[in-house]
C-alpha positions as CSV (number, residue, x, y, z in Angstrom):
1,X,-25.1,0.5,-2.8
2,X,-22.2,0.4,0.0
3,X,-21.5,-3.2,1.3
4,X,-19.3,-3.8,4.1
5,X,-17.6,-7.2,5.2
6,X,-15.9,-7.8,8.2
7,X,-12.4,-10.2,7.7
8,X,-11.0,-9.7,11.0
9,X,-12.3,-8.3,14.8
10,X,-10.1,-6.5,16.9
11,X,-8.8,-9.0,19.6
12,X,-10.4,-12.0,18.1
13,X,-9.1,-14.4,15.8
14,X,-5.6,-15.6,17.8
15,X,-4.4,-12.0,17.7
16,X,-4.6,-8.7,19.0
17,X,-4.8,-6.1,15.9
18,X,-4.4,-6.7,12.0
19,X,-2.8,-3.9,10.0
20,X,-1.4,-2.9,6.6
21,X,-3.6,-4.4,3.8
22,X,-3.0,-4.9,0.2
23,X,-5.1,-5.8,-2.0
24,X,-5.6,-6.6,-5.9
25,X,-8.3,-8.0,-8.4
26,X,-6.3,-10.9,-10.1
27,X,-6.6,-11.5,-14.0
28,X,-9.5,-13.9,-13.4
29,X,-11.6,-11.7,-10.7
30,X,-10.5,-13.1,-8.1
31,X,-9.8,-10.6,-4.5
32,X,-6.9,-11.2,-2.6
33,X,-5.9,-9.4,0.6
34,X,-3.1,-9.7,2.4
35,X,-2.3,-7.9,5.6
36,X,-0.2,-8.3,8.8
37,X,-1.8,-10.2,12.0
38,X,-0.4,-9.1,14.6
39,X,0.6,-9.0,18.8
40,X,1.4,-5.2,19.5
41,X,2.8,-2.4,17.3
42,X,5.0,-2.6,14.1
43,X,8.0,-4.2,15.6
44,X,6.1,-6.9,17.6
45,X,6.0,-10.7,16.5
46,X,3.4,-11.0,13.6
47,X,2.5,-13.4,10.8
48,X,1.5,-12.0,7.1
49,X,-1.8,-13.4,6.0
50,X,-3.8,-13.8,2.9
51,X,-7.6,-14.2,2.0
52,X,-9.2,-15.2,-1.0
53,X,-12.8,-14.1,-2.7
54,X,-13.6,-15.8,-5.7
55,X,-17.4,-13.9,-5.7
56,X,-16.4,-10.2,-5.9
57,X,-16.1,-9.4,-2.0
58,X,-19.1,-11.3,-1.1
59,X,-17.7,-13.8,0.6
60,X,-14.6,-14.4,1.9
61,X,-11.8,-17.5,2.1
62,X,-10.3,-18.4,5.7
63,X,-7.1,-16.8,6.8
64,X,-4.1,-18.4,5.4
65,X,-0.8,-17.5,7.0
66,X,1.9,-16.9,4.4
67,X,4.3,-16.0,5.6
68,X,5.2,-16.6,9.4
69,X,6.7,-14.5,12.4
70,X,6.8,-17.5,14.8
71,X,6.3,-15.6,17.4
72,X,9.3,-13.4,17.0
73,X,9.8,-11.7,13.7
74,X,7.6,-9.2,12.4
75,X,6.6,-9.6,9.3
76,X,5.0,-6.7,7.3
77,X,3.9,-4.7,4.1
78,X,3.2,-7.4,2.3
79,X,2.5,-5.8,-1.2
80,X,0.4,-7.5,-4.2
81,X,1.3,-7.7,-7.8
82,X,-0.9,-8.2,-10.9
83,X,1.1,-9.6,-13.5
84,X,-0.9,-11.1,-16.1
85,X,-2.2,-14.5,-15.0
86,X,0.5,-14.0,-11.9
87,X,0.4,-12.6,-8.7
88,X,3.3,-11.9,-7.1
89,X,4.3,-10.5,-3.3
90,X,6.8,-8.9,-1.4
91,X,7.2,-8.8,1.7
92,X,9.5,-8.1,4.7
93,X,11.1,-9.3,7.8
94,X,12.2,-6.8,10.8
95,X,12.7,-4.2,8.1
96,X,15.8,-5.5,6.9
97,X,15.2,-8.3,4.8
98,X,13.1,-8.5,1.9
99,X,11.2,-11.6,0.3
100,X,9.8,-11.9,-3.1
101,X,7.0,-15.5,-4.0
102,X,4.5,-15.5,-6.9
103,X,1.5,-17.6,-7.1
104,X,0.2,-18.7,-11.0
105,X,-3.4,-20.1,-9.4
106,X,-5.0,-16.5,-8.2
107,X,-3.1,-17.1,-4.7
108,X,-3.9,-20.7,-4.1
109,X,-0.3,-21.6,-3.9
110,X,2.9,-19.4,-3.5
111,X,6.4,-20.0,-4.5
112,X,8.9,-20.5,-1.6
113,X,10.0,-17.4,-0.5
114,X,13.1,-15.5,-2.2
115,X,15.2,-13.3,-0.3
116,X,15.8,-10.3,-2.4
117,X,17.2,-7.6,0.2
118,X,20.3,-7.2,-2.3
119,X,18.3,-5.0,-4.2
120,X,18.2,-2.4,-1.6
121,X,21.7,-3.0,-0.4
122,X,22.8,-1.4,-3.6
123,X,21.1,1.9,-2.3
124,X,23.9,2.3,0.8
125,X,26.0,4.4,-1.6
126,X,23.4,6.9,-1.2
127,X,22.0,6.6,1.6
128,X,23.0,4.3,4.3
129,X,19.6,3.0,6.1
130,X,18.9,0.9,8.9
131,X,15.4,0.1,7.9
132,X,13.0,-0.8,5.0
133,X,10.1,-1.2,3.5
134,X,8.1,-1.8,0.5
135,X,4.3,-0.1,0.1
136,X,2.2,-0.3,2.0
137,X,-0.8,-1.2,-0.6
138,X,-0.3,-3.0,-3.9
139,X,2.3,-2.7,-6.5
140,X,1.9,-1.5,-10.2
141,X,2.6,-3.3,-13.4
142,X,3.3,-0.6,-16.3
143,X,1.8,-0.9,-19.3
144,X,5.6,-1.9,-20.8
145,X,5.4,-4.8,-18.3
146,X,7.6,-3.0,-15.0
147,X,6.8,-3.9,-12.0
148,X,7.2,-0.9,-9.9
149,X,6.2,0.0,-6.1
150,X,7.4,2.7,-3.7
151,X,9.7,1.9,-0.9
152,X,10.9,4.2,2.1
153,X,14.3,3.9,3.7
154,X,15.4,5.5,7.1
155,X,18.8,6.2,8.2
156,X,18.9,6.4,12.2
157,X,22.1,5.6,13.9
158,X,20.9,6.7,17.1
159,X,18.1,4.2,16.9
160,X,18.1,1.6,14.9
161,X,14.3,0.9,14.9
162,X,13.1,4.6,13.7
163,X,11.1,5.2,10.9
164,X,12.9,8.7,11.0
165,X,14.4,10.8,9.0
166,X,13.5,8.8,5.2
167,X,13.7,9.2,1.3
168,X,11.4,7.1,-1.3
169,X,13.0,5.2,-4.1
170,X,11.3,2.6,-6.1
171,X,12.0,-1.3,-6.2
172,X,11.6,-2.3,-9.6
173,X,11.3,-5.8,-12.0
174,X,11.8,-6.0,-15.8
175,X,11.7,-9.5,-15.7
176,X,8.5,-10.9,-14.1
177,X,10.1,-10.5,-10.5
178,X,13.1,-12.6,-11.8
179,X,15.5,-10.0,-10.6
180,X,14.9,-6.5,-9.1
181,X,16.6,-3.3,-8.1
182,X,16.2,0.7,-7.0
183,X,15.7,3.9,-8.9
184,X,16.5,6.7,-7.8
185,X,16.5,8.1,-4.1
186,X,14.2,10.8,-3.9
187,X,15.8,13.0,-1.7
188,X,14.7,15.2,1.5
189,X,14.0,18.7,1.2
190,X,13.1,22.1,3.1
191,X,9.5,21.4,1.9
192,X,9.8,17.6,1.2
193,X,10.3,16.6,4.8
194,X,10.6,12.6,5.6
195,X,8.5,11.6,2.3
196,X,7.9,7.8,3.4
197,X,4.6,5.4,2.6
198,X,4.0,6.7,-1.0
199,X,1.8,5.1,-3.7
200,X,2.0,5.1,-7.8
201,X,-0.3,5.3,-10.8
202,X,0.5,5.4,-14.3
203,X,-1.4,8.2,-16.4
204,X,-2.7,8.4,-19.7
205,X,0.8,9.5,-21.5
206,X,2.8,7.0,-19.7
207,X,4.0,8.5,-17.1
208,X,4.0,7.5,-13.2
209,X,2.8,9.7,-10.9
210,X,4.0,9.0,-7.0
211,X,1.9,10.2,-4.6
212,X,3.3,10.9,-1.5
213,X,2.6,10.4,2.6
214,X,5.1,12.9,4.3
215,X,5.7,15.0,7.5
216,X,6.1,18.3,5.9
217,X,3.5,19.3,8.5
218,X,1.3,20.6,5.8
219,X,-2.3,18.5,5.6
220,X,-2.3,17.3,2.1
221,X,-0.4,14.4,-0.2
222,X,2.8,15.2,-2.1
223,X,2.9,14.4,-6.1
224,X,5.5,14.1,-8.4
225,X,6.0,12.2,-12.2
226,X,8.4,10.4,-13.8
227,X,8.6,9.1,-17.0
228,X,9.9,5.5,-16.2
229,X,8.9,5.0,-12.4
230,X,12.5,5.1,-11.6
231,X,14.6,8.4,-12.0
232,X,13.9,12.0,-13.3
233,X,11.5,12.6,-10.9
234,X,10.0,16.3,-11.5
235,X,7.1,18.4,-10.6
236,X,6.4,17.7,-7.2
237,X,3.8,19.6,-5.9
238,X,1.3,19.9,-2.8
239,X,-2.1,18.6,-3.8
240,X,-4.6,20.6,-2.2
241,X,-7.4,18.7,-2.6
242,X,-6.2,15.8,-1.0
243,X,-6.2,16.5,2.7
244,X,-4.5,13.6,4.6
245,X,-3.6,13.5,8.2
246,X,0.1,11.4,7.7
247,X,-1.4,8.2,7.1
248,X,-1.2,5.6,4.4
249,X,-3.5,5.4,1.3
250,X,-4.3,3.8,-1.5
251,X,-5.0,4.1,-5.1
252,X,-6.2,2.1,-8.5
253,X,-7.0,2.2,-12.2
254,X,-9.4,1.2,-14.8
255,X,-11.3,2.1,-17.4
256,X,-9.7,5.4,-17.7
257,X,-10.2,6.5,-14.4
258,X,-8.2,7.1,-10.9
259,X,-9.5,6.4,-7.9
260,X,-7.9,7.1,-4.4
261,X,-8.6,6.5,-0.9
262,X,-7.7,7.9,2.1
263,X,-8.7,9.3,5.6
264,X,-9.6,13.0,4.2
265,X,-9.2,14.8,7.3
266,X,-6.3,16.6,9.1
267,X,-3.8,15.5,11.9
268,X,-5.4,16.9,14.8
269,X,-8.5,15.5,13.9
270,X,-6.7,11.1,14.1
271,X,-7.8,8.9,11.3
272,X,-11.7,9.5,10.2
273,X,-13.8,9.9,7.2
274,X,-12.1,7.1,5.4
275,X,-13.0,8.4,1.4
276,X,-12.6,7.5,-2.3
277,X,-12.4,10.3,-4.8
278,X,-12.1,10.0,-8.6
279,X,-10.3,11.9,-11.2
280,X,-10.5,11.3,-14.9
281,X,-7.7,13.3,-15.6
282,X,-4.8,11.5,-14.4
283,X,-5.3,13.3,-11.6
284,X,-5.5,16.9,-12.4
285,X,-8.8,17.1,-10.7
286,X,-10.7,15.2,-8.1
287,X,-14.1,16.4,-8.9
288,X,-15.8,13.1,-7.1
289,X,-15.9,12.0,-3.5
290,X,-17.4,8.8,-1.7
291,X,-17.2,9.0,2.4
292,X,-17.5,5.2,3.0
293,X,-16.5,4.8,6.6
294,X,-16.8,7.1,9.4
295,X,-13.1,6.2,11.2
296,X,-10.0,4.6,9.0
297,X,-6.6,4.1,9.1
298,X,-4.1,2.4,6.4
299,X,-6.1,1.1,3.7
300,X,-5.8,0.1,-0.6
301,X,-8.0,-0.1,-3.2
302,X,-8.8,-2.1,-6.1
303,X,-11.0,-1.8,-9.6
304,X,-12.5,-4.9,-10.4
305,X,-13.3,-4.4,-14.3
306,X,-15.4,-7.8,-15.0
307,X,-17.6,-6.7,-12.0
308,X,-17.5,-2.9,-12.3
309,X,-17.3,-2.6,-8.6
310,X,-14.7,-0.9,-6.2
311,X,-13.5,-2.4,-3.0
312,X,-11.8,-0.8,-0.6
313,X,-9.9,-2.7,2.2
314,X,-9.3,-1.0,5.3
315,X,-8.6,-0.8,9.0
316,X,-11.4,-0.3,11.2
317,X,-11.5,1.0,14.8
318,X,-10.8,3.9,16.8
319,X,-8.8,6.6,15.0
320,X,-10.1,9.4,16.9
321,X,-6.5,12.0,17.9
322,X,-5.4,11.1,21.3
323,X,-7.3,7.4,21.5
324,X,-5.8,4.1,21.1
325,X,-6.1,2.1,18.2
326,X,-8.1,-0.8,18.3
327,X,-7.5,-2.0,14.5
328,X,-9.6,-4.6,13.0
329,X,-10.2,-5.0,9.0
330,X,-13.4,-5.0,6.8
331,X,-13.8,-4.6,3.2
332,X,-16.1,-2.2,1.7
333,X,-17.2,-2.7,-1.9
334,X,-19.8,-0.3,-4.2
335,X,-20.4,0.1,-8.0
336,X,-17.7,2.2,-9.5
337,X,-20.3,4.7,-11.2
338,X,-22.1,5.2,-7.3
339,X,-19.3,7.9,-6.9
């Protein structure tokens, strides 16, 4: 059974779209989200928000903002950690700074904000950006404790604000978010053009799989393993059977299984048939598929163990090629053995 919840209307609720979700299942089965809220596109004024469901998805908290724009700054990719009984987030202002806050009462109450954009400023040796950012989606704690997550970096001097041309790396913690710095840049090439909003898994042998949004121009994610989450980065291939159209996804773990989510169409076709597939492989296969929304857009998934269940949170609106986007944000949530 396919349930869908509605967290935020297009136009209603004080702004005029709401973007970029992350979420998690915290230690205690609690759902968080947190996504941005905001008054245009991604370098217009916007707050980061979080909401809380203590019932598996049912129901959902009020919006709390965490993290304020006042009415000038956006503030973006928020991006949820598990870490034990912790949750911690990162998130961003303008593209240029980074903050890091951790909550020990299943998001309740946050930390005040740490700036920790010196992390990436050690990355300017190698490749001299003009913008960031973390995610989108959640981050992963290994099973040696790392926290890990993606991050792209674009180097424009022509224009500042472009998300063009861009490399991955990784932001990483050893220490429970105490400190945190980059891996390794993983670098452009002929067939790895502008690899960007990327997502990570950790496989059965312990290594970390990234899987990659690019603009190759070829319809389907990018994957390639390490065996840290930070450097030696090897066997990047083009995975077929993920189609995607250059648009963010999602992906979670549990129980010995993968699960990822994303629009599983091409680019001509926009942003539609928002779908989860399985592998348990580690990814070598993706032999089931769920379509659980007819349009999409950016979206992240989480495995709630104690429940069993899947829940997907996702933008909602028109996605159709050549319409505008009229993103709300709902929550869709089914058993995890309905695939």
């Amino acid at each position: 059974m396919l349930t869908h919840v509605e967290l935020e209307r297009f136009g209603q609720g004080g702004y005029r779209i709401y973007r970029v979700p992350s979420i998690v299942c915290t230690a205690r089965g609690t759902l968080l989200v947190c996504y941005e809220c905001r008054f245009g596109g991604d370098w217009s004024a916007m707050d980061l928000a979080l909401r809380r469901s203590a019932d598996g998805g049912e129901t959902w908290s009020e919006r709390v903002i965490l993290a304020p724009g006042r009415g000038v700054d956006a503030v973006h990719n928020g991006v949820l950690f598990v870490d034990g009984e912790a949750v911690h987030l990162i998130y961003h202002r303008n593209y240029r700074r980074a903050f890091h806050q951790r909550s020990d009462d299943d998001g309740r109450t946050w930390t005040p904000p740490r700036e920790i954009t010196d992390a990436l400023q050690s990355l300017r040796t190698q490749y001299n950006w003009t913008v960031f950012a973390a995610g989108p989606g959640h981050g992963l704690t290994m099973s040696t404790g790392r926290m890990v997550v993606p991050v792209w970096v674009s180097a424009n001097r022509e224009c500042i604000t472009s998300h063009h041309p861009s490399v991955v790396t990784t932001l990483y913690s050893d220490d429970h978010g105490e400190t945190w710095a980059c891996g390794e840049i993983i670098w452009d090439a002929p067939d790895f053009v502008d690899p960007n909003e990327s997502v990570l898994a950790e496989l059965p042998d312990g290594r970390i799989m990234i899987n990659c949004r690019h603009e190759t121009g070829k319809d389907a994610r990018k994957v390639g393993f390490s065996p840290d989450g930070i450097r030696g980065w090897e066997g990047f291939h083009f995975d077929e059977r993920l189609v995607d159209p250059v648009c963010a996804a999602g992906i979670a773990q549990g129980d010995g299984r993968l699960w990822f989510v994303n629009c599983a169409c091409r680019r001509e076709e926009g942003r539609v048939r928002l779908t989860v597939r399985e592998s348990g492989d580690g990814g070598a296969t993706w032999p089931k598929s769920r379509e659980i929304a007819a349009e999409g857009g950016y979206s992240d998934i989480a495995y709630d163990p104690s429940r069993k269940m899947l829940c997907v949170a996702a933008e909602t609106g028109r996605a159709v090629a050549g319409e505008t986007f009229s993103f709300g944000l709902s929550v869709e949530r089914f058993p995890a053995d309905a695939m």
